[in-house]
Backbone atoms as SQL, in Angstrom:
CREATE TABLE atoms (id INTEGER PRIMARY KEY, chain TEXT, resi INTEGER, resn TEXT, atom TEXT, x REAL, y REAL, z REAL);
INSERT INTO atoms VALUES
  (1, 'A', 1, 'UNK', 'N', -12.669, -13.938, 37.861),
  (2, 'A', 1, 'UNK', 'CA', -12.955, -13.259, 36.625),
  (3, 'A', 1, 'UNK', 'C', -11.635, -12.960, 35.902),
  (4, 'A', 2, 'UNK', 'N', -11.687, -13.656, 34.773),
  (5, 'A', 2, 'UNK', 'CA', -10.186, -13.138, 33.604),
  (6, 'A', 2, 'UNK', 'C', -10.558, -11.824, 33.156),
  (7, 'A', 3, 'UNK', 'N', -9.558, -10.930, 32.481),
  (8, 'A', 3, 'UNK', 'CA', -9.712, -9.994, 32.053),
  (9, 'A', 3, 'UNK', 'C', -8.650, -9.643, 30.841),
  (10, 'A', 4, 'UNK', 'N', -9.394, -9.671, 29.385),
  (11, 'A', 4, 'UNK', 'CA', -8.474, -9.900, 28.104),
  (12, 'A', 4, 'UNK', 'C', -8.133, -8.608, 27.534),
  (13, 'A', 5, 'UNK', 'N', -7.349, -7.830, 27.589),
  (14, 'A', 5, 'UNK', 'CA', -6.706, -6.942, 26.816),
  (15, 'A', 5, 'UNK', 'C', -7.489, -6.940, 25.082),
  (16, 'A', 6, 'UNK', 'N', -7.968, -6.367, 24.893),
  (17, 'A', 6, 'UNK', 'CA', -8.531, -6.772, 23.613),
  (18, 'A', 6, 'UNK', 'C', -7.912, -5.446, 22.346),
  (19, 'A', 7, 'UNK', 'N', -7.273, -5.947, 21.411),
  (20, 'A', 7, 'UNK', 'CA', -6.291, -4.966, 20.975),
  (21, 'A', 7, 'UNK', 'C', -7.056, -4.102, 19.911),
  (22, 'A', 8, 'UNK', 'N', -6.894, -3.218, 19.982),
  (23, 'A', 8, 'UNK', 'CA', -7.784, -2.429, 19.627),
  (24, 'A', 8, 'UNK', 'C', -6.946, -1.039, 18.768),
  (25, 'A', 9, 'UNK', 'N', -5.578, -1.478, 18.818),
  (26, 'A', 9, 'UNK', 'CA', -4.739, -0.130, 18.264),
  (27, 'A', 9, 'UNK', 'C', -4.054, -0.395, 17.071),
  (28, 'A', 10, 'UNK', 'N', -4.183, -0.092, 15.619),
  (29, 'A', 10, 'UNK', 'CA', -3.783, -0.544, 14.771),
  (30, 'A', 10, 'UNK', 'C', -1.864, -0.034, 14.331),
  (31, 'A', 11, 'UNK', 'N', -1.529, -0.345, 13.606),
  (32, 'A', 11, 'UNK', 'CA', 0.126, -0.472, 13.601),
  (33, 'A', 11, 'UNK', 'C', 0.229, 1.104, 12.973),
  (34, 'A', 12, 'UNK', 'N', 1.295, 1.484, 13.014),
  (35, 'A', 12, 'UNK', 'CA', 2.043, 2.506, 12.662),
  (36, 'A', 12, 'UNK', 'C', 1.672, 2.688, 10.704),
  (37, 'A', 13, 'UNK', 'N', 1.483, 4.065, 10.359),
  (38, 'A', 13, 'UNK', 'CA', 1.021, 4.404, 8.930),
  (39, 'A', 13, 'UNK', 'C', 2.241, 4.270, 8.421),
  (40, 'A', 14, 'UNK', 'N', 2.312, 3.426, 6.940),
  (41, 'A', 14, 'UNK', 'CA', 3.740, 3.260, 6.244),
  (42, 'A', 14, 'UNK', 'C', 3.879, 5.120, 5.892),
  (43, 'A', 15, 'UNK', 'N', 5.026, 5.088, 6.068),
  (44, 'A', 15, 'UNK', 'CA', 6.172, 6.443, 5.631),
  (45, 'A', 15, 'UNK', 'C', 6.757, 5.932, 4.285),
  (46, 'A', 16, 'UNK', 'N', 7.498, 7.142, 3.732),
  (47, 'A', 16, 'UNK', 'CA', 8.116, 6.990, 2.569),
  (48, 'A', 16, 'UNK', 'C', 7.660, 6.522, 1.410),
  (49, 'A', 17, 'UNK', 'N', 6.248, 6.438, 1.361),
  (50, 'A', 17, 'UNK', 'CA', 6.127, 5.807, -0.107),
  (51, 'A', 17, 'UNK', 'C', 6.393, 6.447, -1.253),
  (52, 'A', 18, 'UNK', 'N', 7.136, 5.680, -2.387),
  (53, 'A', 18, 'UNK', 'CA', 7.314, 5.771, -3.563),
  (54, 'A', 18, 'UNK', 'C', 7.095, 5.308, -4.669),
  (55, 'A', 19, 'UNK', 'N', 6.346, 5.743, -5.748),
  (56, 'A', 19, 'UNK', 'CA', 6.206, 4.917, -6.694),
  (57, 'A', 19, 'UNK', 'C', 7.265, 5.667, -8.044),
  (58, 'A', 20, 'UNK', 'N', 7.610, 4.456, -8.904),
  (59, 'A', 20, 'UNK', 'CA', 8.765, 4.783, -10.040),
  (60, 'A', 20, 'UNK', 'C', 8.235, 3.921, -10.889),
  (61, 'A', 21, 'UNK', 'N', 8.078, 4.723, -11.881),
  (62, 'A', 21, 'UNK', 'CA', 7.511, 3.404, -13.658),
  (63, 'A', 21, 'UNK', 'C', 8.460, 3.553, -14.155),
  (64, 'A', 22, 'UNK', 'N', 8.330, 1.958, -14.406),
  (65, 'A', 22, 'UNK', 'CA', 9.352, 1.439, -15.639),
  (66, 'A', 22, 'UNK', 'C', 8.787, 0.629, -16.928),
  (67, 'A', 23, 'UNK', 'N', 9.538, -0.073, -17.764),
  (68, 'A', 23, 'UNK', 'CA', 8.463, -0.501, -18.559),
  (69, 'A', 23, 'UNK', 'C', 8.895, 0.067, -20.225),
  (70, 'A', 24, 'UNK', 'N', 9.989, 0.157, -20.649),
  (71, 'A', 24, 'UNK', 'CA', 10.391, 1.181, -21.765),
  (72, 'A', 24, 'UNK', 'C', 11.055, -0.381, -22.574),
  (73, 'A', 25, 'UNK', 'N', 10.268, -0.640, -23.704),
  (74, 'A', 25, 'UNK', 'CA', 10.040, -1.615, -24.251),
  (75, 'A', 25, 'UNK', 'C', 9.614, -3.257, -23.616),
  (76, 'A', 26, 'UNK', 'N', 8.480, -2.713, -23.064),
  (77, 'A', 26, 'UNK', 'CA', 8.327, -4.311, -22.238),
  (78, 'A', 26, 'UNK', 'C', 7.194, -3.539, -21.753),
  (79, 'A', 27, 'UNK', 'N', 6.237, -4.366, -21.113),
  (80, 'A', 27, 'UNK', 'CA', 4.746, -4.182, -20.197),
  (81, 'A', 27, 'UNK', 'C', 5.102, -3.088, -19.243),
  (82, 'A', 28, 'UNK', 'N', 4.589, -1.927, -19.355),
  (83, 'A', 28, 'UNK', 'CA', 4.516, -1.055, -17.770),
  (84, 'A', 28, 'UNK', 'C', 4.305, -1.574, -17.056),
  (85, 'A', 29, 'UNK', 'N', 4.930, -0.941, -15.748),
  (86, 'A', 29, 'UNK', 'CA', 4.246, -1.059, -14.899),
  (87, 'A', 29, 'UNK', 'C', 5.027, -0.299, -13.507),
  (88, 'A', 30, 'UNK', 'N', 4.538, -0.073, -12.483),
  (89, 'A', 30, 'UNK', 'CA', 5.208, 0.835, -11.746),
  (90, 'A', 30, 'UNK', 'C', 5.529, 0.297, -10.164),
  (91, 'A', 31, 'UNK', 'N', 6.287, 0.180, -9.881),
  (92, 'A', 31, 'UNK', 'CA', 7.015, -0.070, -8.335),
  (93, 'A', 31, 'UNK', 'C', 6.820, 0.701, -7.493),
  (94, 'A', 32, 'UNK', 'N', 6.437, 0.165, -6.505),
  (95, 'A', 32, 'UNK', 'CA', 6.562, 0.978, -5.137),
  (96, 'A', 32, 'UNK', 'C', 7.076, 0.267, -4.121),
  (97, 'A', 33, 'UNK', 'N', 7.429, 1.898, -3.162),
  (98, 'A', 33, 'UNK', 'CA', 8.494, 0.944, -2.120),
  (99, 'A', 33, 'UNK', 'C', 8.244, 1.835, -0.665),
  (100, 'A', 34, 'UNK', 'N', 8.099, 1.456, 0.649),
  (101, 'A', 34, 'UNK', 'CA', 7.907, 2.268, 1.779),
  (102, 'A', 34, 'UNK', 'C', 8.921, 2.001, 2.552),
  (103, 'A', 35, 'UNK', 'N', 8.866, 2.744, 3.682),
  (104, 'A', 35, 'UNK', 'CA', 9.927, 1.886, 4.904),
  (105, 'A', 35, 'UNK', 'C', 8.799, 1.102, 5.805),
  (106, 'A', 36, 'UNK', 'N', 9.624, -0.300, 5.698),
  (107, 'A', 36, 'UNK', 'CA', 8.927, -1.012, 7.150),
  (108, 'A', 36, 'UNK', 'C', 8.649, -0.530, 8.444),
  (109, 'A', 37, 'UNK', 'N', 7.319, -0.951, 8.221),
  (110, 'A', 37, 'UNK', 'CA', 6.581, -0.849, 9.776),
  (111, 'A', 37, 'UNK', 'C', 6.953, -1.628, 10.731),
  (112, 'A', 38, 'UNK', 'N', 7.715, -1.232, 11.589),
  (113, 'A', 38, 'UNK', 'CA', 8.252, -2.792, 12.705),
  (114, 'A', 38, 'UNK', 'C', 7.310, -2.757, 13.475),
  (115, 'A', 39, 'UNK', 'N', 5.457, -3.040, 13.772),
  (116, 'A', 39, 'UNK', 'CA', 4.928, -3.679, 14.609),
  (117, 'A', 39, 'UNK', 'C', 5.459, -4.691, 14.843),
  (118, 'A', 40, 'UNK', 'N', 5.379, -5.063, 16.355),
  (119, 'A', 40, 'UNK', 'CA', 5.839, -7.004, 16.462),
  (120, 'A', 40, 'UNK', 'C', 4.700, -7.785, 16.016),
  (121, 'A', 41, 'UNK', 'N', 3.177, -6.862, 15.643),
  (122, 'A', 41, 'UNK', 'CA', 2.147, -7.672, 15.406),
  (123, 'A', 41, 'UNK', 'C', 1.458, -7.748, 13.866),
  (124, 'A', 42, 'UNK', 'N', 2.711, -6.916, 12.948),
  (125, 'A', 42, 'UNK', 'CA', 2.132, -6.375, 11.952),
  (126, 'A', 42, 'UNK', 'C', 2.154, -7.903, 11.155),
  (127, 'A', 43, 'UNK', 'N', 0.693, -7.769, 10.649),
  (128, 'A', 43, 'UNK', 'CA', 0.580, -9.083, 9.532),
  (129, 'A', 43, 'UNK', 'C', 0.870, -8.758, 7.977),
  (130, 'A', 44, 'UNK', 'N', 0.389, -7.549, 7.960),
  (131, 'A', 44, 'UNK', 'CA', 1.014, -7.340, 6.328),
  (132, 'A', 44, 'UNK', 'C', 0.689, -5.714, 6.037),
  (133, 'A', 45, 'UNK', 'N', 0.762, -5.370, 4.563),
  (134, 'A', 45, 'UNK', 'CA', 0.374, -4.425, 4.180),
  (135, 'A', 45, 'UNK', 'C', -0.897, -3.978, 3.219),
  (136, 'A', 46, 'UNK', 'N', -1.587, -3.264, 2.851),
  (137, 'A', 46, 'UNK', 'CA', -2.619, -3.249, 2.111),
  (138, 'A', 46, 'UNK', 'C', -2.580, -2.133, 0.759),
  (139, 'A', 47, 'UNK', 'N', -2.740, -2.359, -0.384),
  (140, 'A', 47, 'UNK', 'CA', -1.979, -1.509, -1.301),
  (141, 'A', 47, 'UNK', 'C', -3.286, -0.487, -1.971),
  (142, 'A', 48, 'UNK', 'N', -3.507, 0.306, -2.159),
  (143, 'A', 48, 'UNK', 'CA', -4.591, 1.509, -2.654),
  (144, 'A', 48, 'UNK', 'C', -3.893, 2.102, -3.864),
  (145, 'A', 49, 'UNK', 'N', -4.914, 2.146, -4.666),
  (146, 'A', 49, 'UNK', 'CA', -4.539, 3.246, -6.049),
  (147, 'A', 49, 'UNK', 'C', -5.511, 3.961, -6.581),
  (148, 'A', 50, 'UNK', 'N', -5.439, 5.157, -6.839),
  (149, 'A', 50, 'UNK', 'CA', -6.383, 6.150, -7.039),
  (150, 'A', 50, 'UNK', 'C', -6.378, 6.777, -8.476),
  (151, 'A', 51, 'UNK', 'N', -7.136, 7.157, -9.620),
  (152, 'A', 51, 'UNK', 'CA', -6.667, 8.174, -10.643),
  (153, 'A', 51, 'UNK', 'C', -7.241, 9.647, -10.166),
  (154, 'A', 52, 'UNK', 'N', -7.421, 10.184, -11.171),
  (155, 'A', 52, 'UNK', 'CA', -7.076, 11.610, -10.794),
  (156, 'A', 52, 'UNK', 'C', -8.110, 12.085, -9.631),
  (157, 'A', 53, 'UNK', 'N', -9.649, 11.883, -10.038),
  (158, 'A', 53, 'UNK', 'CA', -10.546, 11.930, -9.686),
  (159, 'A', 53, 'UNK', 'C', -11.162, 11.304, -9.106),
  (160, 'A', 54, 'UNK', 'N', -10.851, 9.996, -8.707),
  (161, 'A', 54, 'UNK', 'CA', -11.441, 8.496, -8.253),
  (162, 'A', 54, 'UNK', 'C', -11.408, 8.696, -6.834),
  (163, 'A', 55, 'UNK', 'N', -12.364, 7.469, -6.873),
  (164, 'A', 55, 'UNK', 'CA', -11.961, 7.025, -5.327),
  (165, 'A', 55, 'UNK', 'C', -10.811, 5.429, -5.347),
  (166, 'A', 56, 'UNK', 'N', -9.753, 5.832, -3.617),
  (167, 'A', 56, 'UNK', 'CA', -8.737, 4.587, -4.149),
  (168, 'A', 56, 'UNK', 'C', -9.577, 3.204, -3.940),
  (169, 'A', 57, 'UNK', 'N', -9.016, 2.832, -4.691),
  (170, 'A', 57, 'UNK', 'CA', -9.329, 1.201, -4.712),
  (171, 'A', 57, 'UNK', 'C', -8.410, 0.555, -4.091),
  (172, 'A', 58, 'UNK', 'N', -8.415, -0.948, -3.503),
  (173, 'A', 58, 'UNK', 'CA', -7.457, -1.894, -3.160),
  (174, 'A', 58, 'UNK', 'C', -7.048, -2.513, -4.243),
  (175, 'A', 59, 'UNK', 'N', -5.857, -3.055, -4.216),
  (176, 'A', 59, 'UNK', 'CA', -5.114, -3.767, -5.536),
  (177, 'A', 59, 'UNK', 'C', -4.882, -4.976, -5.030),
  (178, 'A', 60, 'UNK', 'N', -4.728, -4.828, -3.571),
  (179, 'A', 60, 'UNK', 'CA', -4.261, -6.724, -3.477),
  (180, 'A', 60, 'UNK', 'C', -5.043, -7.404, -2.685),
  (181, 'A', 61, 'UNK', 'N', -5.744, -8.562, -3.130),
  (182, 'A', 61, 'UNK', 'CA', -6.453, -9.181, -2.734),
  (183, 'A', 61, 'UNK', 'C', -5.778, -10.536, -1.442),
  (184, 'A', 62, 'UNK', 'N', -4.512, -10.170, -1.317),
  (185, 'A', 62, 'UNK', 'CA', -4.030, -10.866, 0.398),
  (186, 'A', 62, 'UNK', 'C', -2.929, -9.807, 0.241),
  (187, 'A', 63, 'UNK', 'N', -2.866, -9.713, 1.820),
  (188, 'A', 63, 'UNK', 'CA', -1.606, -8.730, 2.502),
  (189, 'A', 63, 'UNK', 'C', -0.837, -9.004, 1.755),
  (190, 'A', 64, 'UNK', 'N', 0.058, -7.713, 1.622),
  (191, 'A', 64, 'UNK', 'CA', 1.382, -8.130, 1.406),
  (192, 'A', 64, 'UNK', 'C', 2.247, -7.935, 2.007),
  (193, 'A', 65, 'UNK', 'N', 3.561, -8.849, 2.179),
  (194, 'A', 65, 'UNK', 'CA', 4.356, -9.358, 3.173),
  (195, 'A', 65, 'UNK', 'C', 5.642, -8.523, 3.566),
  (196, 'A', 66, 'UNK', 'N', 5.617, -7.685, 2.079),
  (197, 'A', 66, 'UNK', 'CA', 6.921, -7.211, 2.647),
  (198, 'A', 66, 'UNK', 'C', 6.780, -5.431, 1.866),
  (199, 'A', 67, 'UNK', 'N', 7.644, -4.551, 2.072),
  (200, 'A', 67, 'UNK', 'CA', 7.444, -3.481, 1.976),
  (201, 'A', 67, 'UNK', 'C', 7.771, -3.151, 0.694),
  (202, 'A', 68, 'UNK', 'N', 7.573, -3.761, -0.319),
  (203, 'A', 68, 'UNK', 'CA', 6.888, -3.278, -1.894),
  (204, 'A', 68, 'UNK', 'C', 5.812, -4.338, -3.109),
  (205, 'A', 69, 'UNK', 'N', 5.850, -3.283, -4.233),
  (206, 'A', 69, 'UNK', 'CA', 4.522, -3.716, -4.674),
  (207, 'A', 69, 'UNK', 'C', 4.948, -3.373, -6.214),
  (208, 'A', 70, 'UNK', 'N', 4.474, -4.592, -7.115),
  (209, 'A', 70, 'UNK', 'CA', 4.179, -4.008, -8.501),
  (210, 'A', 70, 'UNK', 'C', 3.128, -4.083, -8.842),
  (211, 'A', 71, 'UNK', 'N', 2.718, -2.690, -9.704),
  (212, 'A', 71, 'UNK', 'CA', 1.347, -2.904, -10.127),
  (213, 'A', 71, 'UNK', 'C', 1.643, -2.793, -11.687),
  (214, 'A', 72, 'UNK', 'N', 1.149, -4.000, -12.015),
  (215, 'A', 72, 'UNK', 'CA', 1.416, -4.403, -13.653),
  (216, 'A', 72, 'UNK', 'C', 0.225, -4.278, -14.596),
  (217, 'A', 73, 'UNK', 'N', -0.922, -3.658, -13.673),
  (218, 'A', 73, 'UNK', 'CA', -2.498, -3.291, -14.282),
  (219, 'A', 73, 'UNK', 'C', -2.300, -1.270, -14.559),
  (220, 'A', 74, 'UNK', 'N', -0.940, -1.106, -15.581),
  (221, 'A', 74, 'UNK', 'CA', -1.331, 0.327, -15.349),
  (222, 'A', 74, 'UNK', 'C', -1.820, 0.473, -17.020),
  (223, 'A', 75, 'UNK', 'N', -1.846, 1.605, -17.220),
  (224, 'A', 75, 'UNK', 'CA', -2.237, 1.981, -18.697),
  (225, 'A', 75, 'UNK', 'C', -1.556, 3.349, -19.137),
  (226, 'A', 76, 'UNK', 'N', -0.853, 3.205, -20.615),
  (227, 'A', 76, 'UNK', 'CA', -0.450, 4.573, -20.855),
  (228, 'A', 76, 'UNK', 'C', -1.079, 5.834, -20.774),
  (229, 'A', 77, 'UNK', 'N', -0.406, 6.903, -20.603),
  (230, 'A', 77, 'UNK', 'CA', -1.590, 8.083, -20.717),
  (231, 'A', 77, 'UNK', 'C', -1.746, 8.669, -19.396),
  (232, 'A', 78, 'UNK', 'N', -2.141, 7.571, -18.444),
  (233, 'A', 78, 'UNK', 'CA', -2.541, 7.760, -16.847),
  (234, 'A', 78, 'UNK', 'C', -1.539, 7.930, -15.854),
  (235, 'A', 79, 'UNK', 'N', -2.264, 9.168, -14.879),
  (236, 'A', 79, 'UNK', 'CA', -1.456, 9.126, -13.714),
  (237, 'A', 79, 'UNK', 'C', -2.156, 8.188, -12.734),
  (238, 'A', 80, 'UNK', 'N', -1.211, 7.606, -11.833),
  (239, 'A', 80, 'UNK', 'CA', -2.067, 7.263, -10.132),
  (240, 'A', 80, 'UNK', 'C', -1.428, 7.532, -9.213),
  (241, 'A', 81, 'UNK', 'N', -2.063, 7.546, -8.187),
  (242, 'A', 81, 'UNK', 'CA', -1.640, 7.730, -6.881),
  (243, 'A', 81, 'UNK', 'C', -1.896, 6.744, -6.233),
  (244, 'A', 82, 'UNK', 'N', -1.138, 6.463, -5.454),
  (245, 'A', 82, 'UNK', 'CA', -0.875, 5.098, -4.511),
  (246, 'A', 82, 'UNK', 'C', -0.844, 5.788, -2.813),
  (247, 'A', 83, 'UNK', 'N', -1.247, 4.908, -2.153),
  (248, 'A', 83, 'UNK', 'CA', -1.383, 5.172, -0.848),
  (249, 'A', 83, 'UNK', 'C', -1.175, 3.263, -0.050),
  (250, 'A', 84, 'UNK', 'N', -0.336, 3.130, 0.994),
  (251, 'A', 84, 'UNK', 'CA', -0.494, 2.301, 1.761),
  (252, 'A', 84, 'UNK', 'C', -0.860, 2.298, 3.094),
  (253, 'A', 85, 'UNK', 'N', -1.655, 0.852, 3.534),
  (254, 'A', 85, 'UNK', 'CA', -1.874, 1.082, 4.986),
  (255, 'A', 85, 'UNK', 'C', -1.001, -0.356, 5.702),
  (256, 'A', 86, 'UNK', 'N', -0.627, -0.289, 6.973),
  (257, 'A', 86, 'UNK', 'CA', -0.774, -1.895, 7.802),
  (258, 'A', 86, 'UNK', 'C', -1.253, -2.190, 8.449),
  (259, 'A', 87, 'UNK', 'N', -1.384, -3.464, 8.350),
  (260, 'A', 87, 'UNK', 'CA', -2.369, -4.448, 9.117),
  (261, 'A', 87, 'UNK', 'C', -1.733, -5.242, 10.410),
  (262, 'A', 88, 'UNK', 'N', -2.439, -5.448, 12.012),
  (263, 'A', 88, 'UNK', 'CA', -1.874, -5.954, 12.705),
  (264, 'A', 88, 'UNK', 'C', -2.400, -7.401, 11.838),
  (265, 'A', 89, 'UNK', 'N', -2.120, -8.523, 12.957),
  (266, 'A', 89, 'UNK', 'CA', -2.317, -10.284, 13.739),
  (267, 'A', 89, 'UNK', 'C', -4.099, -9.940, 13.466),
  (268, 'A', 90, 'UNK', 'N', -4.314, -8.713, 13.955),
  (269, 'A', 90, 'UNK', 'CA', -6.139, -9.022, 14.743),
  (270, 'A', 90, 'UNK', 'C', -6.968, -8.055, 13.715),
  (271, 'A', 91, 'UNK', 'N', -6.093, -7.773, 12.583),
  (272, 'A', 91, 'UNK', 'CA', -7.286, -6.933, 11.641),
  (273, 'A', 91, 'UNK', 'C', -7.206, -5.473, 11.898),
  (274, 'A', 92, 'UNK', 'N', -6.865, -5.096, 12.824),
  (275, 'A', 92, 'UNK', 'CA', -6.619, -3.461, 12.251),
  (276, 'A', 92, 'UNK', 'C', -5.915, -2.858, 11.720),
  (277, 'A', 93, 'UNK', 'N', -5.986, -1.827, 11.106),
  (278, 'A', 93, 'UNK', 'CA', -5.722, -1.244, 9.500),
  (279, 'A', 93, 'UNK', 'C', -5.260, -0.163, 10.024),
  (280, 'A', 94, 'UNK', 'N', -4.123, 0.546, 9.826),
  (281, 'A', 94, 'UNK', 'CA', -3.662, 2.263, 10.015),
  (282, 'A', 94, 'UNK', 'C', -4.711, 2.604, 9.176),
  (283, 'A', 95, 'UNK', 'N', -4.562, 4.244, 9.180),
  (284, 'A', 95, 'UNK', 'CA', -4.827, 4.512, 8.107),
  (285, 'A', 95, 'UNK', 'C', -4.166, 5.202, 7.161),
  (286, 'A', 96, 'UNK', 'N', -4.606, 5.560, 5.981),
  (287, 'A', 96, 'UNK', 'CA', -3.607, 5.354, 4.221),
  (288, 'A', 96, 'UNK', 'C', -2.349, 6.234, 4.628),
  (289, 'A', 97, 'UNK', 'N', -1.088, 5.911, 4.033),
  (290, 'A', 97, 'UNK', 'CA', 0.083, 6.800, 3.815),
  (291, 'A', 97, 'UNK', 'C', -0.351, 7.955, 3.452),
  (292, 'A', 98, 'UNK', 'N', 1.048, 9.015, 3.475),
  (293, 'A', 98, 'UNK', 'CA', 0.562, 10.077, 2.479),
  (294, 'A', 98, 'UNK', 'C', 0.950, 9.611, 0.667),
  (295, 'A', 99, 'UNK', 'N', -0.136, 10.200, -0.257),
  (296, 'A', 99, 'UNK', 'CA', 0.358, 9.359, -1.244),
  (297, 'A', 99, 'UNK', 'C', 1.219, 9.689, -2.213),
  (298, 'A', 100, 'UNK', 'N', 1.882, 8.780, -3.344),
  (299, 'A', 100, 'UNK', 'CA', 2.783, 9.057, -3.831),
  (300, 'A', 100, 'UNK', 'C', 2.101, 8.830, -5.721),
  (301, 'A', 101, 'UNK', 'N', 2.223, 9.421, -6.339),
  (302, 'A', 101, 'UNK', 'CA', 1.860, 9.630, -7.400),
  (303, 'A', 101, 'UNK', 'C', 3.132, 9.553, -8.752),
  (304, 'A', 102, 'UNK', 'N', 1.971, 8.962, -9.476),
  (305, 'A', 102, 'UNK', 'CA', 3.467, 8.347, -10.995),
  (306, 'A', 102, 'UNK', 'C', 2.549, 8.207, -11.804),
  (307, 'A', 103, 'UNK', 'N', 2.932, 9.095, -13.053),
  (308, 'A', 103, 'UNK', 'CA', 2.447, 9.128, -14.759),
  (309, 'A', 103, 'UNK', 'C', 2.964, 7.573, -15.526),
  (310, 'A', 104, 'UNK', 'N', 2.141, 7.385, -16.224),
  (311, 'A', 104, 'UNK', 'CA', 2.574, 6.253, -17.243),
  (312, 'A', 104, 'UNK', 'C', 2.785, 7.030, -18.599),
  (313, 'A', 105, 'UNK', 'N', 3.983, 7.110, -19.081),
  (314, 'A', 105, 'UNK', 'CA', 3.885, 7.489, -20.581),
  (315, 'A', 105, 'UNK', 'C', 3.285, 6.992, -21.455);
């Protein structure tokens, strides 16, 4: 009889997130940036944005690879809040950062 370890523990919650808008004659839009998660199994990251009252939504439709993000879908006027999670090799998800919040003028 084999016996498979079946992984079941998802990677470490990104720290540090930040988001900063820029965008002062040209398209908004706002950056964010975390510190890397060094799982050896981490496959990517998953990006969330929330307005005031909402529930967050996902923004990226495949992981992303490395530890930042532009979101070029913002609108003047609005705040959001951003939250990230990571993803191992086998699909499990931390769960969300603590989040980081940025006004669009």
């Amino acid at each position: 009889m084999r016996v498979f370890a079946h992984d079941v523990f998802p990677p470490a919650v990104p720290a540090g997130v930040q988001a900063v808008y820029s965008g002062d004659g040209q398209k908004p839009f706002v950056d964010l940036i975390w510190a890397p998660v060094t799982s050896a199994d981490l496959a990517g990251y998953n990006i969330y944005r929330r307005e005031a009252d909402g529930a967050a939504v996902r923004l990226d439709s495949e992981l992303v690879k490395s530890p930042s993000y532009r979101d070029a879908a913002v609108a003047s006027g609005k705040t959001y809040f951003y939250s990230v999670s990571a993803t191992d090799t086998r699909g499990n998800e931390s769960a969300h950062s603590e989040e980081a919040s940025e006004s669009v003028p």
